[in-house]
C-alpha positions as CSV (number, residue, x, y, z in Angstrom):
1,X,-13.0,23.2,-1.1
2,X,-13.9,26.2,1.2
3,X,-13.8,25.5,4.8
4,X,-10.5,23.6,4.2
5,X,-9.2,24.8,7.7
6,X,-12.2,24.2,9.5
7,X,-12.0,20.3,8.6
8,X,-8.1,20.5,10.0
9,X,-8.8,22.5,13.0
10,X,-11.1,19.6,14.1
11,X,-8.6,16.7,13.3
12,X,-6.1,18.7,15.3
13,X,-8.3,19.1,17.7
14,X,-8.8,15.5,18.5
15,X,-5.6,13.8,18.2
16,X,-4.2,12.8,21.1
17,X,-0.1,12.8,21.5
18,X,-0.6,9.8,24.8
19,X,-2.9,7.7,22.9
20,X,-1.5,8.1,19.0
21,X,1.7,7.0,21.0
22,X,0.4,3.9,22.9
23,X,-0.6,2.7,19.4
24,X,2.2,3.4,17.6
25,X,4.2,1.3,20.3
26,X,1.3,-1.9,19.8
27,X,1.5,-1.3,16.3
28,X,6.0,-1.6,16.8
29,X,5.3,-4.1,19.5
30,X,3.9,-6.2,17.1
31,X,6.6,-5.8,14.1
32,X,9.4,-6.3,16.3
33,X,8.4,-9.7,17.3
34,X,7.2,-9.0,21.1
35,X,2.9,-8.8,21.1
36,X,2.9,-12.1,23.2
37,X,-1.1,-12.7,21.7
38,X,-2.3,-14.8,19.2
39,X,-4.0,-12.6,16.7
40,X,-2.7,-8.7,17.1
41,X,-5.8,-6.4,17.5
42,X,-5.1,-3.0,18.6
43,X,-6.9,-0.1,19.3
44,X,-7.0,3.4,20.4
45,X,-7.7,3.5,23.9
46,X,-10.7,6.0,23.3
47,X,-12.3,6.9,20.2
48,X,-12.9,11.0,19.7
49,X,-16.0,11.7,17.7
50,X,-15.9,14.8,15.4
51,X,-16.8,18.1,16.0
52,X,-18.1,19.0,12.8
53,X,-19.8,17.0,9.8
54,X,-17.1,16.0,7.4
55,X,-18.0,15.9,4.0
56,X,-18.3,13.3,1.6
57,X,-15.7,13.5,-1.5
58,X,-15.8,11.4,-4.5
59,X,-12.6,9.9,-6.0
60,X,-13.5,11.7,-8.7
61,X,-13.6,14.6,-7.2
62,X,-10.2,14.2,-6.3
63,X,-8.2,13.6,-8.9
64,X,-7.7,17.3,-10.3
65,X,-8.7,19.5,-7.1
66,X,-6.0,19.0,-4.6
67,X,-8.2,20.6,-1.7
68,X,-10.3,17.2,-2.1
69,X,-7.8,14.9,-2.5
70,X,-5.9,16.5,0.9
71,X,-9.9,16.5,2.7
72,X,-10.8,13.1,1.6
73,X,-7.9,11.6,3.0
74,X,-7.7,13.7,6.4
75,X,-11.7,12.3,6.6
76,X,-9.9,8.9,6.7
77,X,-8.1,10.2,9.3
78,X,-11.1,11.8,11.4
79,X,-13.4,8.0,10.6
80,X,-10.3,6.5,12.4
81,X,-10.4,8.3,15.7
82,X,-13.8,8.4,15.9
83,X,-14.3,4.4,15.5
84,X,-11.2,4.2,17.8
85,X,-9.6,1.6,16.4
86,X,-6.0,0.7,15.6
87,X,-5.6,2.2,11.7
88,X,-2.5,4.3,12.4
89,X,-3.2,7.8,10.9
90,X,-2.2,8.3,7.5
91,X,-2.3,9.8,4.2
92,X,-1.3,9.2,0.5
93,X,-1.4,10.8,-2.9
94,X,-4.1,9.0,-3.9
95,X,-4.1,8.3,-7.7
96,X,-4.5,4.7,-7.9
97,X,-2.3,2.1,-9.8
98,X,-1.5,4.1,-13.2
99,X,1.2,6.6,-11.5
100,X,3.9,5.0,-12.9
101,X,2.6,3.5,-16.4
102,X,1.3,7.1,-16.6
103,X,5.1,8.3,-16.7
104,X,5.6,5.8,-19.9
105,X,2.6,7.9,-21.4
106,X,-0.6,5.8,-20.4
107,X,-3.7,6.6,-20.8
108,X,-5.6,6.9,-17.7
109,X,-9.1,5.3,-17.7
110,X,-11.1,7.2,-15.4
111,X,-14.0,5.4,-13.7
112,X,-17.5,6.3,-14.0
113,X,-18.5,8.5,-11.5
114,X,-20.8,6.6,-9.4
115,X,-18.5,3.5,-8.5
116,X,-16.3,5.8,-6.5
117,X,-13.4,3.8,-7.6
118,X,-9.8,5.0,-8.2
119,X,-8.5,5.0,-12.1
120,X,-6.9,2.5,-14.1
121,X,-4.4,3.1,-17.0
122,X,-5.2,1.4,-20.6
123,X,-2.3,-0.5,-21.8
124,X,-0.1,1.3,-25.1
125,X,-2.0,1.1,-28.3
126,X,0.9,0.0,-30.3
127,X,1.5,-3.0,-28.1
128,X,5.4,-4.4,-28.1
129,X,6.3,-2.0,-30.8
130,X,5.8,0.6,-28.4
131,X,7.5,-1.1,-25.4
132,X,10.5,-0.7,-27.8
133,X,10.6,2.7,-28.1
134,X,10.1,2.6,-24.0
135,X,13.2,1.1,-23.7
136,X,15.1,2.7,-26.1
137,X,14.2,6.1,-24.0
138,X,14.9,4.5,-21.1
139,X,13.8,6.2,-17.7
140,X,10.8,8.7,-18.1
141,X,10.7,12.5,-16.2
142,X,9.4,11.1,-13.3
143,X,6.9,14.8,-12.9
144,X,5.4,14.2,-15.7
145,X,1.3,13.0,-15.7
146,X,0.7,11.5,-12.5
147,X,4.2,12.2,-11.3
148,X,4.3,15.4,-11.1
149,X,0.3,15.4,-9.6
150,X,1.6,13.1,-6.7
151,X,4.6,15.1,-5.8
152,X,2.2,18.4,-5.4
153,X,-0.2,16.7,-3.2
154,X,2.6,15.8,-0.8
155,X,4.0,19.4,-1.1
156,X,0.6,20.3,0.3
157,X,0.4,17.9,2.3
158,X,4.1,18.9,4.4
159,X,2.5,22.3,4.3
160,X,-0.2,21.3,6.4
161,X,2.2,19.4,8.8
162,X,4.1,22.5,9.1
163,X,0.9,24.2,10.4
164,X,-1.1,22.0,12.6
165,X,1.6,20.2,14.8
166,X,-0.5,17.3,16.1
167,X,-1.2,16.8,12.4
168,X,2.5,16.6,11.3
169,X,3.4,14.4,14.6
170,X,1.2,11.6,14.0
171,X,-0.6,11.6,10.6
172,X,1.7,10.1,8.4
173,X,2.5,11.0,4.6
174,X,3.0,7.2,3.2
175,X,4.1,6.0,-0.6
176,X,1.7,6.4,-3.4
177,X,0.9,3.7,-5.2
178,X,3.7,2.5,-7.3
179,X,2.7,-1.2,-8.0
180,X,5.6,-3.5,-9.2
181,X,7.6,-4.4,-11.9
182,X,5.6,-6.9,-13.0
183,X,2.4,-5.1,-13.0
184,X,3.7,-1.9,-14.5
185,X,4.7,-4.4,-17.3
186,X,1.3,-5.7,-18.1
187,X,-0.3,-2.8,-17.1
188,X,1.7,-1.3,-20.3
189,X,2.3,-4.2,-22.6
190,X,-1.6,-5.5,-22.4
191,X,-2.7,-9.4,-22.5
192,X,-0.1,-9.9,-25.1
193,X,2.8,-9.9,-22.1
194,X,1.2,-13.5,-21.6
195,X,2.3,-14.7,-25.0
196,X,5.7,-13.2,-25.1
197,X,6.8,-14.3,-22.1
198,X,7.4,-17.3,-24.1
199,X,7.7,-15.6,-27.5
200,X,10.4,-12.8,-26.7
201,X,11.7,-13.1,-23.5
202,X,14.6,-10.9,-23.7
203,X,12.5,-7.8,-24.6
204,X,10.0,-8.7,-21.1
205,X,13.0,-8.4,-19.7
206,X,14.4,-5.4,-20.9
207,X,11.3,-3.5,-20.2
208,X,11.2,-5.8,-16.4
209,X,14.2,-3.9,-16.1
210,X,13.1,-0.5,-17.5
211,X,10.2,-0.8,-14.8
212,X,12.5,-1.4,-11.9
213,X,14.7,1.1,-12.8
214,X,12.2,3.6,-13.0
215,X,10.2,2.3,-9.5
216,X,13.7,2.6,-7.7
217,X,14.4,6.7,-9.3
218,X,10.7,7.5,-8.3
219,X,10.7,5.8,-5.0
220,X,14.3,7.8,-4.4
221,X,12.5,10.8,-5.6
222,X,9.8,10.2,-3.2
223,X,12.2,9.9,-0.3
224,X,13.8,13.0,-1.2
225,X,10.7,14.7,-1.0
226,X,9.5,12.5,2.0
227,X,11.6,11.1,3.9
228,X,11.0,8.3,6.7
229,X,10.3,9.5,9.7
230,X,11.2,6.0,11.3
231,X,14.1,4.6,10.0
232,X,13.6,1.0,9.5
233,X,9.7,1.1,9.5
234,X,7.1,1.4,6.7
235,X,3.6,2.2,6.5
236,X,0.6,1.3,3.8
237,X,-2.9,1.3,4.5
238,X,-2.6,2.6,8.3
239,X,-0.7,-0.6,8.7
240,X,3.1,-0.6,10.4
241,X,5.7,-2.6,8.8
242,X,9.5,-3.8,9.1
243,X,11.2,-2.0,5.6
244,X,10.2,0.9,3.3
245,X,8.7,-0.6,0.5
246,X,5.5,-2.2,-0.6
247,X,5.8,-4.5,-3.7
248,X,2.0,-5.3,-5.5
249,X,2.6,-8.4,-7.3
250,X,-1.4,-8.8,-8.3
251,X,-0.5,-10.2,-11.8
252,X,1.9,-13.3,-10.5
253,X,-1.8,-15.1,-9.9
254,X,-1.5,-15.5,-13.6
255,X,2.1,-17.4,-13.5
256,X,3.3,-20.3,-12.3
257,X,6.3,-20.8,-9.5
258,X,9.1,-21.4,-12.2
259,X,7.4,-17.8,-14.0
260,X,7.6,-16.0,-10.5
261,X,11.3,-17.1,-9.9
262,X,12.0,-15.7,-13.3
263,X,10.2,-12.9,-14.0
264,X,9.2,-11.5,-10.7
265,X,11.4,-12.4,-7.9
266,X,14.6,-11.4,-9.2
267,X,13.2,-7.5,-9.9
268,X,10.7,-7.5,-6.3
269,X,14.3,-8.2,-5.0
270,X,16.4,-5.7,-6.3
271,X,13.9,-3.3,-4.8
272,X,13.8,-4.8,-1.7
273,X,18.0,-4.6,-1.4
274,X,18.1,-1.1,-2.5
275,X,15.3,-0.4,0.1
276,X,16.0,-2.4,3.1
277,X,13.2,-4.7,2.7
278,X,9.3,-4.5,3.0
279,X,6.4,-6.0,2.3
280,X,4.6,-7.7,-0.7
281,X,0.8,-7.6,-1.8
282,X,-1.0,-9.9,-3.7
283,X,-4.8,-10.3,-5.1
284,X,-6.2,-13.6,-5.8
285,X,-4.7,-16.9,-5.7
286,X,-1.0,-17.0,-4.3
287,X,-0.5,-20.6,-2.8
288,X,1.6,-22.0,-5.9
289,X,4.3,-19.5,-5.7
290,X,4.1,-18.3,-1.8
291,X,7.1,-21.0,-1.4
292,X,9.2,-18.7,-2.9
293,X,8.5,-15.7,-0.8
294,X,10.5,-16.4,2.4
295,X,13.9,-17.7,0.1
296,X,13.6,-14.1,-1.0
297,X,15.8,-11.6,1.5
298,X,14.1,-8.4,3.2
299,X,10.3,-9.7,2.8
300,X,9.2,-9.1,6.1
301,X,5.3,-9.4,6.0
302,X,2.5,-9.8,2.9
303,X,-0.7,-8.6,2.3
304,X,-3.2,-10.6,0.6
305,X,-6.8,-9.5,-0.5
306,X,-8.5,-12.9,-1.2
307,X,-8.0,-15.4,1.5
308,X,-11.1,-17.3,0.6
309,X,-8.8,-18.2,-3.1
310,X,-6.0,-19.4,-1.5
311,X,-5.2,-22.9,0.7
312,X,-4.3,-20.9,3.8
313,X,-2.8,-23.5,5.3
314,X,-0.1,-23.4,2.5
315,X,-0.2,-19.7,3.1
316,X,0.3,-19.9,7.0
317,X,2.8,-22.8,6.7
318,X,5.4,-20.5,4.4
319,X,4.9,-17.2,6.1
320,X,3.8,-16.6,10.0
321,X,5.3,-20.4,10.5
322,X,8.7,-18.9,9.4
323,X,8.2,-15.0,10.8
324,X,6.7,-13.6,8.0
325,X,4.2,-11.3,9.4
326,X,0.3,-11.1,7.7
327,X,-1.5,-7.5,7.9
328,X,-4.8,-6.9,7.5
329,X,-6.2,-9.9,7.2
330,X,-9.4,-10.4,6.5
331,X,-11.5,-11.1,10.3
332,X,-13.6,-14.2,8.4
333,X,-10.4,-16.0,7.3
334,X,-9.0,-15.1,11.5
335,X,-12.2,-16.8,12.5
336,X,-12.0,-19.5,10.6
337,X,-8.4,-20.5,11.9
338,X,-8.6,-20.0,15.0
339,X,-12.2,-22.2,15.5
340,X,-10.0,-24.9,14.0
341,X,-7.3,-23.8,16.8
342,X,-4.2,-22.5,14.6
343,X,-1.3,-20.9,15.8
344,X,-0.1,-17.7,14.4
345,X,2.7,-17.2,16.9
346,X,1.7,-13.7,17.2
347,X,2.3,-12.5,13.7
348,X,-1.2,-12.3,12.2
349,X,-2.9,-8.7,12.1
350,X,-6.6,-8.8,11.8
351,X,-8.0,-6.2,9.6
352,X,-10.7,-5.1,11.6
353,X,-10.0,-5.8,15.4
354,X,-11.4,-8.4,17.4
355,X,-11.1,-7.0,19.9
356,X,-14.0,-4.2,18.9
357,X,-16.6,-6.7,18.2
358,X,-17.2,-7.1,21.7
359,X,-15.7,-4.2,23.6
360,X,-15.7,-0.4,21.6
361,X,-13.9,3.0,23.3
362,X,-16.3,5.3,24.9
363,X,-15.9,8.1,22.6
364,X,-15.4,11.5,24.0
């Protein structure tokens, strides 16, 4: 991408130290138990509209040409301070969920062009005949396919902290996308994961273990390379958050609560020790197991896509009714609550602020 500097110059431009730091201190308020609201809802306190015209890039795009990756998500970066609201700034290596199944040798499956959608991986051909010869390997080069792709895209990425100060102060370089145990599982074993969890047990569990392993080495790897700028703090999708992890447990909508206890929680958790805690994300329905969730030790908020497939109630009764936080929920499902008058004791994040619908920053 030519111009690359041109595009930074003008995010660097705009940020400013007093307000990126009044939102960082809502956004810490708010994890550390003391926003005294309802519903937290920050935002900047004035919006900066760009000085140039930022280009569109497709995910595509991205995906082999590290200028665009870098671009597209510093445009994420430039949307935010220009809408003024309360997405802290940040940036990821932006490959989607098949980084790690990609180390076992998955084949990506790139999506068509025009859905501007992140890839997928294809699950091995052989099936549980190649999970054995995973395991038998053991832990993959964690630079090879995807690996090594994300850890050059944060290389650049520190460069250009290095060189435009404001940038390197308060955009922040968060985890890629390293899913979970669970998911790297079925994302490599394929629909036959569902029969063998009954059928062969100890081999899901070998290659549970396998996955772990290998999302603890990367995520150590990724440390190394990155390391937390606020020690006891996490961020993922410009959200703040207590711990340094993000576990995406998408597939436990297929199990039941006795499935999660054994074949998910024991593996979320040994992440979550060997991290100091985090978060966990879920798609779809999670009401049947979310029980479970605050027995577990270091779970400190969850994200959930699909409110409108879950009994919230059950939701909010075993998470911001025992200090689990919620982030980003979605502003229908907020509505909805409180117009029947629920309580979130201050630890419900609304994904697009409230606070904007009637009141936005005058943008310089």
């Amino acid at each position: 991408m030519e111009n690359l500097e041109k595009y930074l110059e003008d995010l660097e431009s705009r940020i400013d130290d007093e307000i990126e730091n009044d939102l960082m201190q809502q956004w810490k308020d708010f994890t550390d138990g003391k926003f005294q609201g309802n519903v937290f809802s920050p935002n900047r306190k004035k919006a900066s509209k760009p000085k140039v015209e930022w280009p569109k890039i497709m995910v595509n795009d991205t995906l082999n040409d590290i200028d665009n990756m870098v671009l597209q998500q510093y445009e994420l970066c430039s949307k935010a301070l220009e809408a003024g609201n309360g997405e802290i700034l940040s940036v990821r290596c932006n490959f989607g969920t098949g980084i790690i199944p990609s180390l076992f040798g998955a084949e990506l499956f790139i999506m068509p062009y025009e859905t501007d959608t992140l890839p997928a991986s294809r699950s091995l051909p052989g099936g549980k005949e190649d999970i054995k010869k995973l395991i038998d390997k053991g832990v993959p080069d964690l630079y090879q396919n995807l690996g090594g792709k994300v850890f050059e895209v944060a290389e650049r990425f520190l460069s250009i902290a290095k060189q435009y100060p404001k940038i390197g102060r308060h955009v922040h370089i968060y985890a890629p996308d390293t899913q979970g145990p669970m998911a790297i599982c079925q994302s490599l074993w394929g629909s036959g994961i569902f029969f063998d969890f009954y059928d062969d047990k100890k081999l899901v569990h070998e290659m549970l273990n396998l996955a772990t392993e290998t999302f603890i080495a990367f995520t150590k790897e990724w440390f190394k390379l990155v390391p937390s700028v606020m020690e006891g703090y996490c961020i993922n999708w410009c959200m703040l958050h207590k711990g340094h992890v993000m576990l995406r447990d998408d597939d436990a909508m297929n199990l039941s609560p006795d499935m999660f206890e054994e074949f998910i929680r024991p593996y979320d958790q040994r992440i979550l020790d060997e991290f100091g805690g985090g978060g966990i994300h879920f798609c779809g329905k999670g009401d049947h197991y979310i029980h479970i969730i605050p027995q577990m030790r270091g779970v400190y908020v969850i994200n959930l896509s699909q409110p409108e497939c879950n009994n919230m109630d059950i939701i909010y009764k075993h998470t911001v009714e025992k200090g689990i936080k919620i982030i980003g929920l979605k502003k229908e499902e907020v509505e909805r609550a409180l117009k029947k008058g629920f309580d979130f004791h201050g630890n419900v994040h609304v994904g697009a602020s409230i606070a904007a619908w009637d009141k936005k920053p005058q943008a310089n």
